[in-house]
KEKOL-465669 format. One line per 5 residues: number of its first residue (from 0); for each residue x, y negated, z of C-alpha. Coordinates in pm, 1 decimal. Last residue first. Layout:
residues N
NUM = X,Y,Z ~ ...
***
This chain:
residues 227
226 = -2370.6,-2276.3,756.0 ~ -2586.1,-2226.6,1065.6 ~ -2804.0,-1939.7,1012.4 ~ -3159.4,-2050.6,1012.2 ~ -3258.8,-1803.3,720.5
221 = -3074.7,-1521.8,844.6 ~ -3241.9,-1517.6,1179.9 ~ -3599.7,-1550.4,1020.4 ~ -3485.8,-1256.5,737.2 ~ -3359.0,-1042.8,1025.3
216 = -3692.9,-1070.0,1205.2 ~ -3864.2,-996.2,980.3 ~ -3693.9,-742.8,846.1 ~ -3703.8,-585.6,1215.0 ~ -4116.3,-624.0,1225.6
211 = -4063.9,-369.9,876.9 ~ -3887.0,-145.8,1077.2 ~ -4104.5,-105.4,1383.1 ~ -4403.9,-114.1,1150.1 ~ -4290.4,165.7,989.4
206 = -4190.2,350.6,1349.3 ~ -4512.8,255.4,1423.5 ~ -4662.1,462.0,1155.3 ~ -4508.7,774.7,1160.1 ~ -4564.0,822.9,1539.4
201 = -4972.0,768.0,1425.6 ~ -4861.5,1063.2,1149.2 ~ -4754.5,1302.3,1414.0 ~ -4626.6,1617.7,1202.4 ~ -4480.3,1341.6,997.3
196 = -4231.6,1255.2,1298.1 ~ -4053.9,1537.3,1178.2 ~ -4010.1,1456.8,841.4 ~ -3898.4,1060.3,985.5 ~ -3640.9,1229.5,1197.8
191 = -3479.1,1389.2,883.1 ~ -3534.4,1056.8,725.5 ~ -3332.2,858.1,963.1 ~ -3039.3,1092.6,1009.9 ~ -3029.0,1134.4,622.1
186 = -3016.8,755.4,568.7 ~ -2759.0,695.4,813.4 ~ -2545.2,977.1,696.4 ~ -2580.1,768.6,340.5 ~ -2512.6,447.3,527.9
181 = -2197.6,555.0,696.3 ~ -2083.8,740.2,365.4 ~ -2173.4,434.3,125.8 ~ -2012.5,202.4,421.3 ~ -1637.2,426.0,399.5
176 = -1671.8,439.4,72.9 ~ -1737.3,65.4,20.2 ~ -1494.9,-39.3,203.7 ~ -1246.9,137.8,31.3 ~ -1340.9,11.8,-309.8
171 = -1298.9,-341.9,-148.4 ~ -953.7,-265.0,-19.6 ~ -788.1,-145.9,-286.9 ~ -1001.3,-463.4,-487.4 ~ -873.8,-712.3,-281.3
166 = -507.8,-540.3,-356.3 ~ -568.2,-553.2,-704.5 ~ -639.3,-912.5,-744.2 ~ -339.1,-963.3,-535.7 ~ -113.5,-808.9,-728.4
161 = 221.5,-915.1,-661.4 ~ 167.6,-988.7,-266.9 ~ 334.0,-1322.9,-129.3 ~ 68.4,-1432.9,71.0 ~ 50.3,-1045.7,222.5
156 = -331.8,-910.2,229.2 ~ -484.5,-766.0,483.2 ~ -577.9,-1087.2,659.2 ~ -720.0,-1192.0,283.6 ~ -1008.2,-902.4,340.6
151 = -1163.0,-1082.8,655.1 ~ -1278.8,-1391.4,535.6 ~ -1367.4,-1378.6,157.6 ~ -1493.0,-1079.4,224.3 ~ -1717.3,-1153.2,560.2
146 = -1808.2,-1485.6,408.9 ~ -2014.6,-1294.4,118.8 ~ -2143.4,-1049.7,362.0 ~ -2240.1,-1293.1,564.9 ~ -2414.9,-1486.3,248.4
141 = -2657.8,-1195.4,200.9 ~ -2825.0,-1235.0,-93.2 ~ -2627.3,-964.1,-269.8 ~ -2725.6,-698.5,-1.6 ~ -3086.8,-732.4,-47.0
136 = -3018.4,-769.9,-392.4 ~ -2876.6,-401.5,-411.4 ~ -3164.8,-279.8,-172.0 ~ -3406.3,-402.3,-405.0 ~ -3231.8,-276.1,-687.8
131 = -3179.0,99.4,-598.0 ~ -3578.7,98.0,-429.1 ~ -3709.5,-42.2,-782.2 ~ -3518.5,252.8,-936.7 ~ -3633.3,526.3,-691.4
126 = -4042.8,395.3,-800.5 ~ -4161.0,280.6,-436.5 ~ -4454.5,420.4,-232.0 ~ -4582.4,168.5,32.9 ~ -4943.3,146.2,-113.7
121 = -4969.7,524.3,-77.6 ~ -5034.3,738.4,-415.2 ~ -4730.4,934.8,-406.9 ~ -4791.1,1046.9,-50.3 ~ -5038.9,925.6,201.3
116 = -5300.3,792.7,-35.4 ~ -5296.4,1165.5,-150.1 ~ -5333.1,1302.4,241.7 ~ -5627.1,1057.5,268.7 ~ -5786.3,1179.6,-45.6
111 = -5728.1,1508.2,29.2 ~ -5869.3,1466.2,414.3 ~ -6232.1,1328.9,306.7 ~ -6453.6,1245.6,560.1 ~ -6187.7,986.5,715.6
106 = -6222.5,841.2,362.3 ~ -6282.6,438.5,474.5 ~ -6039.9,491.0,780.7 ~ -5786.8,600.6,557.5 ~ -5845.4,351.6,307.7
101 = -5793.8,93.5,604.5 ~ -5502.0,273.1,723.2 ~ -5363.5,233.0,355.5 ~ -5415.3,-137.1,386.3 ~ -5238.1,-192.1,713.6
96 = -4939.8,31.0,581.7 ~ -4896.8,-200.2,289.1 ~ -4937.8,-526.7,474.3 ~ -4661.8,-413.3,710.6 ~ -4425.7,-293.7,486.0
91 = -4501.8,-597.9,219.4 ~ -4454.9,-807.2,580.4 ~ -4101.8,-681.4,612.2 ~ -3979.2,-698.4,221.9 ~ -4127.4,-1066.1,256.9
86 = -3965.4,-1144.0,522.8 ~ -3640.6,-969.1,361.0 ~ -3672.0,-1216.3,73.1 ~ -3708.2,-1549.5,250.3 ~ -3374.7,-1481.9,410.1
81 = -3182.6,-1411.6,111.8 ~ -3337.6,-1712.1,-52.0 ~ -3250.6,-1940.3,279.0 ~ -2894.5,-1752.0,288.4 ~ -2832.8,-1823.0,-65.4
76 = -3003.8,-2221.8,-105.1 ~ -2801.9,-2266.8,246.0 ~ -2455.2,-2113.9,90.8 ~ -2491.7,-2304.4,-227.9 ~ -2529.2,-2640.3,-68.3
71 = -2267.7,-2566.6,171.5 ~ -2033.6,-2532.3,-78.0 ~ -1677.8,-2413.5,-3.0 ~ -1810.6,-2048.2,88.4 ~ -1927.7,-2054.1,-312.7
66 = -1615.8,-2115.3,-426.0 ~ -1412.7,-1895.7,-214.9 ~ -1682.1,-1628.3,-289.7 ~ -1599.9,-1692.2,-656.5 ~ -1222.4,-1589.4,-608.2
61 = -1180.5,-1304.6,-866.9 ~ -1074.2,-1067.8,-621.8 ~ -1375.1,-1227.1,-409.0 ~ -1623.2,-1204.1,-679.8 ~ -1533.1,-909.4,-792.0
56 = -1545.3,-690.8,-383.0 ~ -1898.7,-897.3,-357.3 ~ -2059.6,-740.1,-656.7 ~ -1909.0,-479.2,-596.2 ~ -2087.7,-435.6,-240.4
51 = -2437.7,-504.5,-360.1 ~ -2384.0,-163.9,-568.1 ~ -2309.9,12.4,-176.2 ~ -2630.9,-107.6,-123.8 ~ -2756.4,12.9,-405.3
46 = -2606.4,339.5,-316.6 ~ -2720.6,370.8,41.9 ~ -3110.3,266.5,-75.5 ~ -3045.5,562.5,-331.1 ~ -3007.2,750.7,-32.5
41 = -3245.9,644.6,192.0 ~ -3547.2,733.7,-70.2 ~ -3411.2,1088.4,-116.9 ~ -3405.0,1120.8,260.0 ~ -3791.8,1022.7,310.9
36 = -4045.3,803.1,164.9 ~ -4133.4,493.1,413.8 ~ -3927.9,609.5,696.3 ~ -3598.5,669.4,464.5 ~ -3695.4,304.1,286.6
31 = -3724.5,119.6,586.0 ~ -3388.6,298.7,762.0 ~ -3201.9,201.1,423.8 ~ -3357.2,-144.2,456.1 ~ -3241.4,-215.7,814.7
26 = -2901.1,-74.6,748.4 ~ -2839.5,-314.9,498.9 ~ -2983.8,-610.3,698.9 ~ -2795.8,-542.0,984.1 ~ -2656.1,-338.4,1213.9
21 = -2348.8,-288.1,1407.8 ~ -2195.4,69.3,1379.6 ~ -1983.8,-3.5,1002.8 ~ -1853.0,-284.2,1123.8 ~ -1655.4,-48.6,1384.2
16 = -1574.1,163.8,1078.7 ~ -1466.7,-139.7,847.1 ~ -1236.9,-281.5,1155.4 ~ -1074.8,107.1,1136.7 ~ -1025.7,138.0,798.4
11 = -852.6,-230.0,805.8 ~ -639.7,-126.4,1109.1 ~ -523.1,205.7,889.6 ~ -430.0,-77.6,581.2 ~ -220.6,-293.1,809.5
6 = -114.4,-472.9,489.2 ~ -141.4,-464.6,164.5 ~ 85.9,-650.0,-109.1 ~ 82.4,-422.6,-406.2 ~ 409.8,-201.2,-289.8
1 = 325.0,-244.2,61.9 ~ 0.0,0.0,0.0
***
C-alpha cells in the first residue's frame, strides 16, 4: 500500500468496521426493505447502497466532494433534498401499511384476499429494481457520507503519494466491501427475523411502523443538520 501512497491501511479497515456498527440512513432502509419483503429485498437494498458508495469513492478521487463540501449552498439544497426524501420513504411505509389494514379490515370475511393484499399485491410491495435505486439515492443524498470521504479518506493518504487518485479509490473499493458485507449480513439478520415474525402478522406490523417512524426521524435530523 506504501508504494501508491497509503497509509495505516489495517487502522482504516478497522475505523470502516466500527462505522460500520453505528446506524444510519443506509441501514435504516435495508432494515425497511428486509421487513417490508424479506431477505431478497435487503439484499439488493445492500447493493444499491453499496452503488451510492461509488458514486462517492469518484467524486472524491476526482475531487468533486471537495467542491461541493466548499459550498454551503450546495450542501443545504443536498442535505434538505436528502432529508425530505427519507420522510417521505417513512410516511409511504406508514401510509402504505395503514391502507392495507384498512383492506384487511374491509375483507376480514375473506382470508385469500387478505393473504394476496399481504404479498405481491400489498401497497408496500416494491419492483427489486425500484428498491436498488431508491436505496442508491438514499445513499447519494446523504451529504455525511459525502463529508465523511472527503474527510476521513485523505488521513490515509501520504501528501506526497504518486497516485493519489488511485489510492482514494484502494480505499474506497475497500470500504465498500467491507459495508456491502456488513449491510448484506444486516439484511439477512433482519429478514430472517422478519419470516418469523410473519407467524404473528400484528408483530409484523409494528416492526414496519417502527422502521418507517425511524426514516422519519432520520430525514428531520438530516434536514436541520448544521452545515
Amino acid at each position: 500500500m506504501d508504494a501508491i501512497g497509503i497509509t495505516g491501511f489495517g487502522f482504516f479497515c478497522l475505523a470502516v468496521f466500527l462505522l460500520n456498527l453505528t446506524p444510519g440512513p443506509d441501514t435504516a432502509y435495508i432494515i425497511g426493505r428486509s421487513v417490508a419483503q424479506g431477505r431478497g429485498a435487503g439484499l439488493v437494498s445492500a447493493l444499491g447502497i453499496s452503488f451510492g458508495c461509488v458514486f462517492h469513492m469518484l467524486a472524491s478521487a476526482l475531487g468533486l466532494s471537495a467542491i461541493l463540501a466548499a459550498s454551503a449552498t450546495a450542501f443545504t439544497v443536498i442535505k434538505i433534498v436528502g432529508g425530505l426524501y427519507l420522510i417521505y420513504l417513512g410516511l409511504k411505509m406508514l401510509l402504505q401499511k395503514t391502507a392495507m389494514q384498512t383492506d384487511q379490515n374491509n375483507n376480514t370475511g375473506n382470508v385469500k384476499i387478505a393473504n394476496a393484499q399481504s404479498t405481491v399485491g400489498a401497497p408496500g410491495h416494491q419492483s427489486l429494481r425500484k428498491i436498488f435505486w431508491q436505496a442508491t439515492l438514499t445513499n447519494v443524498l446523504n451529504p455525511k457520507v459525502v463529508l465523511f470521504f472527503l474527510s476521513f479518506f485523505p488521513q490515509f493518504v501520504t501528501p506526497d503519494a504518486p497516485h493519489r487518485t488511485l489510492a482514494f479509490m484502494v480505499l474506497g473499493m475497500t470500504f465498500i466491501v467491507q459495508s456491502t458485507l456488513w449491510n448484506s449480513a444486516t439484511a439477512l439478520v433482519a429478514g430472517t427475523l422478519t419470516l418469523r415474525a410473519g407467524r404473528q402478522p400484528h408483530l409484523k406490523r409494528w416492526l414496519e411502523r417502527l422502521v418507517g417512524s425511524a426514516f422519519v426521524a432520520l430525514g428531520i435530523r438530516l434536514a436541520l443538520t448544521k452545515n
